[in-house]
Steps between C-alpha positions, in 0.01 A plus 500: 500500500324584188151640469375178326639288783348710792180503309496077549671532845189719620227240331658219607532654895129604434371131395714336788335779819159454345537108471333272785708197603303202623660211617227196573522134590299171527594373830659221550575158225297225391724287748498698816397257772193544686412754252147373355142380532409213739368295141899394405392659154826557338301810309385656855865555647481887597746565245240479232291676646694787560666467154157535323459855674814562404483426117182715501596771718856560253206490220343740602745768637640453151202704350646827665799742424753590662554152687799263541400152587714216692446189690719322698380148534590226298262532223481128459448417885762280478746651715372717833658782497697667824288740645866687526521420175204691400498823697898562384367503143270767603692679725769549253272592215364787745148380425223683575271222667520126524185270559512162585214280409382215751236283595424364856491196739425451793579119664542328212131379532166572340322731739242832439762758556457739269647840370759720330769776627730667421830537684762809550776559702394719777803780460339564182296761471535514069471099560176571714344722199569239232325260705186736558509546161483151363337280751150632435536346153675152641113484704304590189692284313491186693165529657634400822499620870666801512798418761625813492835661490788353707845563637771217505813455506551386163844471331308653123326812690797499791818473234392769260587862442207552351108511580374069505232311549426146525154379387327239624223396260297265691627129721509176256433317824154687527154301362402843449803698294625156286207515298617898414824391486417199234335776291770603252272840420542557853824493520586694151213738641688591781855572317309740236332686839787564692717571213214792415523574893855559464507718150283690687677598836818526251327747288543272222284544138415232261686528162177556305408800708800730427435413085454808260125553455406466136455854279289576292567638191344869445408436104305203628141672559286430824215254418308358743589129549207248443405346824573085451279242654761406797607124505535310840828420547630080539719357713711238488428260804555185537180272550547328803218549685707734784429812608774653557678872447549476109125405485405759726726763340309420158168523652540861625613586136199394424317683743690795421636503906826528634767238374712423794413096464333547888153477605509686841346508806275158496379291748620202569242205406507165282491702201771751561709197571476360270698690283848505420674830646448826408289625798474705804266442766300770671127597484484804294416288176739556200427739173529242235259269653278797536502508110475155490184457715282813283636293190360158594206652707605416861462700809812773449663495849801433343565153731563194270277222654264241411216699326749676311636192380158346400403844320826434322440137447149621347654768270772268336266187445679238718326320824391728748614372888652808594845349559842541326625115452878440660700361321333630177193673421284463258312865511864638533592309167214652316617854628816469398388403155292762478734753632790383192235560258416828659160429509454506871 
């Protein structure tokens, strides 16, 4: 062999060890039977749920190196896939995980069940750590009871040769979890979180961090740069009047917290349900609405409730009742406008 051709040989061995294979799935088609929400909405069969976690989940995994990306359901949810079907593609790829995205019922009835878990198959003990891994952001994510992790016998986590899970993100038969699961943030939400989860116990980097640093040329000399009033930065919501993850994600830009799209650790009230997904409940109070409450001049315990809401009410100019409006809200409108002009 000649020294040009072991010189490509050795690269392309390198790129193929160092290269993560991740083989993922939306559950199910948009015709399984039984599959879907007590409402006969053709739009809440599980498959679409499942398949908008998917879509942003591949989205998001996409922003790191050294990945290889494959799903094995019917893209189109026309045709439900064999579960056979779907572990041989992975099992002959030699993947390095699969993950199978699902979303709960049940009895087929409306009830207040409530939750999300996260399955493995029990011989597992790689299986086991991807789930430990992940799960905590499927809770975050959804807001939801926190169900825990969970052995089954499961053809997806059983039929594999390597580490599965199977997520369940919530039951559409639950009065609770279909208003989450109606949320399309939500749902995109919780593919970008547990794609990060997984990049992470991978060891995976995003492409931007591994680019060249820019140099600076020596003949340039040092000045000192001239500080620049800073400008708030906009969003791009839509004004609908729900609070949601997108809104709350632009709101901690704005307060200069962490953007994760979540307000943790809230109780629950009229007020914090009011809005649409993207919170955890708990009584520690949550950082952004910390910041919130010194902006608008409310009590800073971090707990979104009623006087917070009518401090907020009071700052933006709308009616002050100290409630967020279901189906739309008016305050929340006004915030939202405020928060694309960046002049929160």
């Amino acid at each position: 062999m000649s020294d040009a051709k072991s010189v490509a040989l050795f690269y392309f061995v390198k790129e193929r060890v160092s290269m993560k294979t991740i083989y993922f799935c939306a559950g199910h088609g948009k015709h399984t039977p039984g599959k879907r929400s007590p409402s006969g909405k053709f739009e809440e069969r599980e498959w679409f749920f499942n398949n908008e976690v998917a879509l942003a989940f591949e989205k998001q995994m996409k922003l790191y190196e050294g990945v290889s990306l494959h799903r094995t359901d019917d893209r189109t949810g026309e045709r439900d896939v064999p579960l056979a079907e779907r572990t041989n593609k992975a099992n002959r790829a030699g993947a390095d995980i699969y993950i199978s995205f699902h979303h709960n019922a049940y009895q087929s009835k409306w009830g207040n069940h409530t939750g999300v878990e996260t399955f493995y198959h029990a011989g597992s003990t790689k299986g086991k750590a991807l789930a430990q891994a992940v799960h905590p952001s499927v809770v975050k994510a959804y807001g939801l009871k926190d169900r825990g992790l969970k052995t089954n016998n499961l053809h997806i986590t059983r039929e594999t040769k390597m580490p599965a899970i199977l997520i369940e993100g919530g039951f559409m038969d639950s009065t609770i979890d279909i208003e989450r699961l109606r949320d399309k943030s939500i749902l995109c939400n919780a593919g970008k979180m547990i794609a990060d989860a997984v990049a992470k116990h991978l060891g995976l980097k995003k492409k931007s961090e591994n680019s060249s640093p820019a140099v600076k040329s020596p003949s340039q000399p040092n000045k000192p740069a001239s500080p620049k009033p800073s400008k708030p930065e906009s969003a791009s919501l839509t004004v609908d009047g729900k609070w949601g993850s997108d809104t709350t994600r632009a709101l901690q830009k704005a307060l200069g917290t962490t953007v994760d799209g979540i307000i943790s650790n809230q109780p629950r009230n009229d007020v914090t349900n009011a809005l649409y997904g993207g919170i955890t409940w708990g009584s520690q109070g949550s950082p952004m609405i910390r910041a919130l409450q010194r902006k608008v001049g409310a009590k800073a315990d971090g707990k979104l409730g009623p006087e917070t809401i009518r401090k907020l009410q009071k700052y933006l100019g709308t009616p002050v009742d100290g409630v967020i409006s279901r189906p739309s809200s008016t305050m929340v409108k006004e915030l939202q406008r405020r928060l694309n002009k960046g002049n929160f």
